[in-house]
C-alpha positions as CSV (number, residue, x, y, z in Angstrom):
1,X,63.7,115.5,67.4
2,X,62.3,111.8,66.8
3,X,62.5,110.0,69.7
4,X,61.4,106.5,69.0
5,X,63.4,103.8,67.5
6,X,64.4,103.6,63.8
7,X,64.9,101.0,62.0
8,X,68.7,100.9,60.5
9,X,69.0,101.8,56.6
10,X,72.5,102.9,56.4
11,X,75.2,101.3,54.4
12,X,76.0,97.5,55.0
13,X,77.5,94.6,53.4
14,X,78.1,90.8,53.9
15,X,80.7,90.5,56.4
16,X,82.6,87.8,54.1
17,X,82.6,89.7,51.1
18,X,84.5,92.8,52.8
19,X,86.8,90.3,54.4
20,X,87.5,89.3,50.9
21,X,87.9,92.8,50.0
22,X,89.7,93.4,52.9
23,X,92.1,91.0,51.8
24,X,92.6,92.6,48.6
25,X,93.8,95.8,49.8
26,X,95.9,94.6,52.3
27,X,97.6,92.5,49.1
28,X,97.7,95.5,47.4
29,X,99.5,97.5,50.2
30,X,102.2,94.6,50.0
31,X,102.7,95.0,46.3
32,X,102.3,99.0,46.2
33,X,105.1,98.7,49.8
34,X,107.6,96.3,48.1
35,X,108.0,96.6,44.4
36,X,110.4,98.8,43.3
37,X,108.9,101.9,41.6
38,X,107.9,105.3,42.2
39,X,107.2,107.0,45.2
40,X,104.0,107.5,44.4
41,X,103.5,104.0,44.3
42,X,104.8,104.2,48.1
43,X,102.0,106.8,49.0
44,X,99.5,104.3,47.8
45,X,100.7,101.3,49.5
46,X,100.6,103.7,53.0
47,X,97.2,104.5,52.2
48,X,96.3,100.9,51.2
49,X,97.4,100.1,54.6
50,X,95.9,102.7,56.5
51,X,92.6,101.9,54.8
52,X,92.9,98.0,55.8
53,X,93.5,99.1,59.7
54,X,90.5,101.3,59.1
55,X,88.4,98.6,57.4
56,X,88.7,96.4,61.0
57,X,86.4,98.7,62.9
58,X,83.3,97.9,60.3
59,X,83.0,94.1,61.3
60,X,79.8,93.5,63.1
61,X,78.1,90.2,64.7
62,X,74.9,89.8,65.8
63,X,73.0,87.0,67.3
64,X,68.9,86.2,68.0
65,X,67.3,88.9,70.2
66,X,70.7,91.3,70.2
67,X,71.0,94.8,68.9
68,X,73.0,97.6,67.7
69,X,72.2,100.9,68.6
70,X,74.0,102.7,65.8
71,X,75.3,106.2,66.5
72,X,77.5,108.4,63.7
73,X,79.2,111.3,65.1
74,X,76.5,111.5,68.0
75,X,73.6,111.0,65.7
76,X,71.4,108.0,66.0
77,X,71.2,106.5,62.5
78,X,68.7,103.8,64.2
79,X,68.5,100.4,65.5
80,X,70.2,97.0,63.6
81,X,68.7,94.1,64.3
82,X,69.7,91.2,61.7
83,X,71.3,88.8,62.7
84,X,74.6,87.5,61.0
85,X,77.9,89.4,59.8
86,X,78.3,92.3,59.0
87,X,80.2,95.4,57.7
88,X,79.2,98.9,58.1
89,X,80.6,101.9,58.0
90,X,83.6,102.0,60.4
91,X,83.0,105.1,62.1
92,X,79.8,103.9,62.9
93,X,79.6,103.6,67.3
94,X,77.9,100.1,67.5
95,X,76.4,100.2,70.8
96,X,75.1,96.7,71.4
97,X,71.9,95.4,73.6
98,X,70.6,92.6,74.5
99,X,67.0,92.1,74.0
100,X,66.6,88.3,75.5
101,X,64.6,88.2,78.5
102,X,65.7,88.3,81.8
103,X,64.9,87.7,85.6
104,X,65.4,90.3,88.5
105,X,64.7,88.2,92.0
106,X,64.0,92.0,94.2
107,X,65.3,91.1,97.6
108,X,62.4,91.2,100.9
109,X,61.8,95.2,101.7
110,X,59.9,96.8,104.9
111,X,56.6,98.5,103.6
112,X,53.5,99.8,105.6
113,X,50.2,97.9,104.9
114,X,47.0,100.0,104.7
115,X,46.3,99.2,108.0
116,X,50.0,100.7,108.8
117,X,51.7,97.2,110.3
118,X,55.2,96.8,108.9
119,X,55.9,94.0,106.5
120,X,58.3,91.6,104.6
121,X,57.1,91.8,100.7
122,X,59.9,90.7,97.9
123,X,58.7,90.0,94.2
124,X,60.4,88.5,91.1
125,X,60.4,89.8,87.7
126,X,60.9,89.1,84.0
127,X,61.8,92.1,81.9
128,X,63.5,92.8,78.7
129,X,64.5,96.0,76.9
130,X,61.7,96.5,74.2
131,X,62.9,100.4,72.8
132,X,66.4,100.4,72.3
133,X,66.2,104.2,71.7
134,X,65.0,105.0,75.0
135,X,66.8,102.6,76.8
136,X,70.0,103.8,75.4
137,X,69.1,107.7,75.2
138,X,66.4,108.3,77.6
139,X,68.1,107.1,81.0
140,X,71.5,107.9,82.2
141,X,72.6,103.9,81.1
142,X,75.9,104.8,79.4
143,X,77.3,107.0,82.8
144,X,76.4,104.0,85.2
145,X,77.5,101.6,82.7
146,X,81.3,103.0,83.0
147,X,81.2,103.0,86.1
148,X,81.3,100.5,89.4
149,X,81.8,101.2,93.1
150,X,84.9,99.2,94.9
151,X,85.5,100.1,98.4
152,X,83.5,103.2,98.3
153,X,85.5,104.4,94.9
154,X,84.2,104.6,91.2
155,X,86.2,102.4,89.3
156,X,86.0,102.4,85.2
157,X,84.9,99.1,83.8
158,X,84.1,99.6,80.3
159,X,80.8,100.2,78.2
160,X,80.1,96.1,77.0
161,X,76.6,95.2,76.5
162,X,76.7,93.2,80.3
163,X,78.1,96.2,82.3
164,X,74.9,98.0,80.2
165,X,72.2,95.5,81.1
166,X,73.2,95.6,84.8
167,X,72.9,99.3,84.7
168,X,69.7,98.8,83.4
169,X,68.9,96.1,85.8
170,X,69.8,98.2,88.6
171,X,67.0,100.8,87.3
172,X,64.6,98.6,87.0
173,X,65.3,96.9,90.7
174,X,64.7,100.7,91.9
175,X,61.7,101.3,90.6
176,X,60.3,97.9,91.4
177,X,60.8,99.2,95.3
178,X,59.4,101.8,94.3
179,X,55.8,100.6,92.8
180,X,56.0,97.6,95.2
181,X,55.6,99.9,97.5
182,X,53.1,102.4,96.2
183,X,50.7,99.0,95.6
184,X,51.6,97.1,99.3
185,X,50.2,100.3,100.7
186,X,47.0,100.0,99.4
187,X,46.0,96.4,100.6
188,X,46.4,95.3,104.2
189,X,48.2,91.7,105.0
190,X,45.3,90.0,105.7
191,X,41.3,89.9,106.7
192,X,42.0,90.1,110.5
193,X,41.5,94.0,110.5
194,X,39.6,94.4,107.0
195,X,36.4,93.3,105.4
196,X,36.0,89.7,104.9
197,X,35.6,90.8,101.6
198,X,38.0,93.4,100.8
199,X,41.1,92.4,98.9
200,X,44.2,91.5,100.5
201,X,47.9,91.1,100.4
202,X,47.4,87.1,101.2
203,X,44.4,86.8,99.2
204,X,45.1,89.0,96.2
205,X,46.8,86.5,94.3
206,X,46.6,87.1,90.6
207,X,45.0,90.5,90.6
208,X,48.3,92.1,93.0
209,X,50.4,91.0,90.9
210,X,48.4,92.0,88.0
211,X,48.6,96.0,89.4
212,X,52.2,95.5,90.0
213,X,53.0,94.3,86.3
214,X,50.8,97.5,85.3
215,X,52.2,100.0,88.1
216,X,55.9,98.5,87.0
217,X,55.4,99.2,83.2
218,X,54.3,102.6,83.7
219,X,57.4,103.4,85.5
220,X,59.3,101.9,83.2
221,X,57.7,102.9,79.7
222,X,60.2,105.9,79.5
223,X,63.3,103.6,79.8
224,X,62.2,101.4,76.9
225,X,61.1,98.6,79.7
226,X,58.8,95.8,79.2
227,X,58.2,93.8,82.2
228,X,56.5,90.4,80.9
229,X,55.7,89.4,84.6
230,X,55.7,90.0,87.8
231,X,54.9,88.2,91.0
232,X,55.1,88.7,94.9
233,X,57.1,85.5,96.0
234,X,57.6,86.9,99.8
235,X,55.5,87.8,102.3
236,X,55.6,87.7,106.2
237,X,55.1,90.3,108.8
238,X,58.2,92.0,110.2
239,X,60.0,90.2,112.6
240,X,58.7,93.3,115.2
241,X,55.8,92.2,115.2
242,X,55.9,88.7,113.7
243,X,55.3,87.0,117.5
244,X,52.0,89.6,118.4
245,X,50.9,88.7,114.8
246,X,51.1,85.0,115.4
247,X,49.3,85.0,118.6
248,X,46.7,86.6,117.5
249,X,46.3,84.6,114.4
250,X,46.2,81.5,117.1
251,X,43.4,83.2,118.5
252,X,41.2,83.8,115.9
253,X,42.3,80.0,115.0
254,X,40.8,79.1,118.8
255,X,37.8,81.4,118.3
256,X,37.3,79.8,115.1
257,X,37.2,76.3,116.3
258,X,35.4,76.7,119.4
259,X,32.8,78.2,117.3
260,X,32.7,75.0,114.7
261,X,32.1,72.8,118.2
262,X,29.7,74.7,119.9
263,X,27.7,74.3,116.6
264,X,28.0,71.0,116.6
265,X,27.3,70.3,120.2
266,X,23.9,72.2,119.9
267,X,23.3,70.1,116.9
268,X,24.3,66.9,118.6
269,X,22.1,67.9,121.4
270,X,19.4,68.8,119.7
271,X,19.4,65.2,117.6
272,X,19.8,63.5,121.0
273,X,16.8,65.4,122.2
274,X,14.5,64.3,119.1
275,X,15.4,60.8,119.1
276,X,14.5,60.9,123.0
277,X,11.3,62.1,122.0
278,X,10.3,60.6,119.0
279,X,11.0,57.0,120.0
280,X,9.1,57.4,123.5
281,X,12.5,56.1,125.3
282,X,12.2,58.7,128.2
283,X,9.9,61.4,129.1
284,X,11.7,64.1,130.4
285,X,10.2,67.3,131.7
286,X,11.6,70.7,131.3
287,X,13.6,70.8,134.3
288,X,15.6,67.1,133.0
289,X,15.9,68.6,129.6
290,X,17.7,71.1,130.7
291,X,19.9,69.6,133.0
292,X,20.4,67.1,130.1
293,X,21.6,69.5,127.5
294,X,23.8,71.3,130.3
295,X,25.6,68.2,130.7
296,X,26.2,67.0,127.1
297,X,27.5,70.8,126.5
298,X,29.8,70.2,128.9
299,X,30.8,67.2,127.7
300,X,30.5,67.7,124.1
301,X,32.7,71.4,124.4
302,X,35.1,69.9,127.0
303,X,38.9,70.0,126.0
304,X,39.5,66.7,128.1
305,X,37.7,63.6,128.4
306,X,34.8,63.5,130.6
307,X,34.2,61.4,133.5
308,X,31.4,59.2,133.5
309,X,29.3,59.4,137.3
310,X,26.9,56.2,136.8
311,X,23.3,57.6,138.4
312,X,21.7,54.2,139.9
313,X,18.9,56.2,141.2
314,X,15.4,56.8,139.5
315,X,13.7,59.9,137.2
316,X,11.0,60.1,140.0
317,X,10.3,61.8,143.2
C-alpha cells in the first residue's frame, strides 16, 4: 500500500459550469414534474430531481495553503490542492486541511538538568502540516477530532478542518514535552557546576534550539509534521530551589568581584611602589614597604571608606 501523498487526478470541473448545469436539470425536473404527459415523463422529472439534490454534495472551495484529502468509499484517491471552485464527484469524502503555518506557545514544564536540579523550561513553535496523507491516515486525528472532553465526558463536536488542526495541535504539544525533555536533560542550567566551556541551557542559544527543531521533526516526520522553528522562550530554576540558586549565584557574583579588586589593588600598589622608587620621593626599606602595601590593601579592598590617621612623626629611628 502507497503511503505517501498523491497528487489528485480524478474527475473535476469548473464549479460555475456545473452550477449552470445544475441549473438545467433542476429546469428540467420542473418541466418533466408539471407538464401534462406520460408517466414516464414523471419518472424522469423524479430522477431529474434526485440527481440535482445529489449534484449539491460535489461543490468544493479551496483557498491558498488549504487542502482536500480526497477519500472514495475508504480509498484515498489523493490530495487536491488548487485553489478555486470546484465540482467533483459527489460521493467523493472531502476531508479538508489547512496547510498555513501556525504557532504552538508549550506552557513552562518541570525537567531535570544534567546535573539533576529541577527546572522551568517552556518553548514556542511554528509548525504546519507538510504530508496530508500521513497527517490524515497515519495518526489517530479523525477519532480525537470528534471528540472533546466537558466536565470529564466526551462530547461529539464534528470533524471541520479547526476541530482537526487542534487534534493535531494537541499531538504536536505532546511530543514537544516530550523532546524538550529528552534535550533539557542533556545540558545543565548553567556553568556554576559544568565546564566553563561546556554548553549550557543559558548559553546554548542558537544551537538548543537547533537540536530541539531537529529532535521535534523526527518525532513528528510520521505525522506529516514540519516544525519550521523552534525556540526555548522560558527558563528559570524551580521555585524549590529558585532561593538556594540565587544565593549562590550572589556568591559567585561576590567571589567574582572581590577577585576583579584584589587585582587591581596589587596593581595599584604595585604602580604606587614604582613611582616611589623611580622618582627618588622616598626610600623605603623592606620593612616600610611592607607595611605600605599592607595598608593600601586594606584600604584599597575595604568595603567602607577608610580613615585617614595623619603620621606627624619621621621615617627614622
Amino acid at each position: 500500500m502507497d503511503t505517501r501523498e498523491l497528487v489528485y487526478k480524478g474527475f473535476k470541473m469548473n464549479g460555475f459550469l456545473a452550477l449552470f448545469l445544475h441549473l438545467v436539470v433542476l429546469t428540467g425536473a420542473a418541466v418533466a414534474c408539471f407538464l401534462p404527459g406520460f408517466i414516464a415523463l414523471y419518472i424522469v422529472g423524479a430522477l431529474c430531481i434526485l440527481a440535482w439534490l445529489i449534484f449539491w454534495g460535489g461543490y468544493m472551495q479551496l483557498e491558498p495553503n488549504e487542502a482536500r484529502v480526497m477519500v472514495f468509499f475508504g480509498k484515498y484517491k489523493g490530495t487536491f490542492k488548487e485553489t478555486g471552485f470546484f465540482w467533483v464527484n459527489p460521493f467523493m469524502d472531502k476531508k479538508k486541511l489547512s496547510l498555513r503555518a501556525r504557532n504552538l506557545d508549550v506552557e513552562p514544564i518541570k525537567v531535570n538538568d544534567k546535573i539533576g536540579n529541577p527546572v522551568l523550561i517552556g518553548l514556542v513553535l511554528v509548525w504546519k502540516v507538510k504530508d496530508t496523507y500521513k497527517a490524515m491516515f497515519e495518526i489517530d486525528s479523525q477519532t480525537i477530532a470528534n471528540t472533546s472532553t466537558a466536565n470529564g465526558k466526551e462530547v461529539t463536536v464534528g470533524s471541520t478542518v479547526g476541530s482537526r488542526m487542534n487534534a493535531f495541535e494537541n499531538f504536536v504539544r505532546i511530543q514537544s514535552d516530550a523532546a524538550l525533555r529528552q534535550v533539557a536533560g542533556q545540558y545543565a542550567y548553567d556553568n556554576n557546576e559544568s565546564e566553563a566551556d561546556e554548553l549550557t541551557l543559558r548559553s546554548g542559544g542558537e544551537e538548543i534550539n537547533e537540536q530541539l527543531e531537529q529532535k521535534l521533526n523526527e518525532r513528528l516526520a510520521m505525522a506529516g509534521i514540519e516544525i519550521l522553528e523552534a525556540r526555548i522562550n522560558y527558563l528559570a530554576y524551580a521555585p524549590e530551589i529558585a532561593a538556594v540558586m540565587l544565593r549562590r549565584q550572589q556568591a559567585s557574583a561576590i567571589i567574582s568581584a572581590r577577585e576583579k579588586i584584589v587585582e587591581g589593588a596589587v596593581s595599584m600598589v604595585k604602580m604606587a611602589l614604582d613611582k616611589l622608587s623611580d622618582e627618588e620621593i622616598v626610600e623605603l626599606d623592606e620593612e616600610r614597604k611592607a607595611a605600605m602595601v599592607s595598608n593600601l590593601l586594606v584600604v584599597l579592598c575595604a568595603d567602607e571608606a577608610a580613615q585617614p590617621v595623619v603620621n606627624t612623626g619621621t621615617l627614622h629611628h
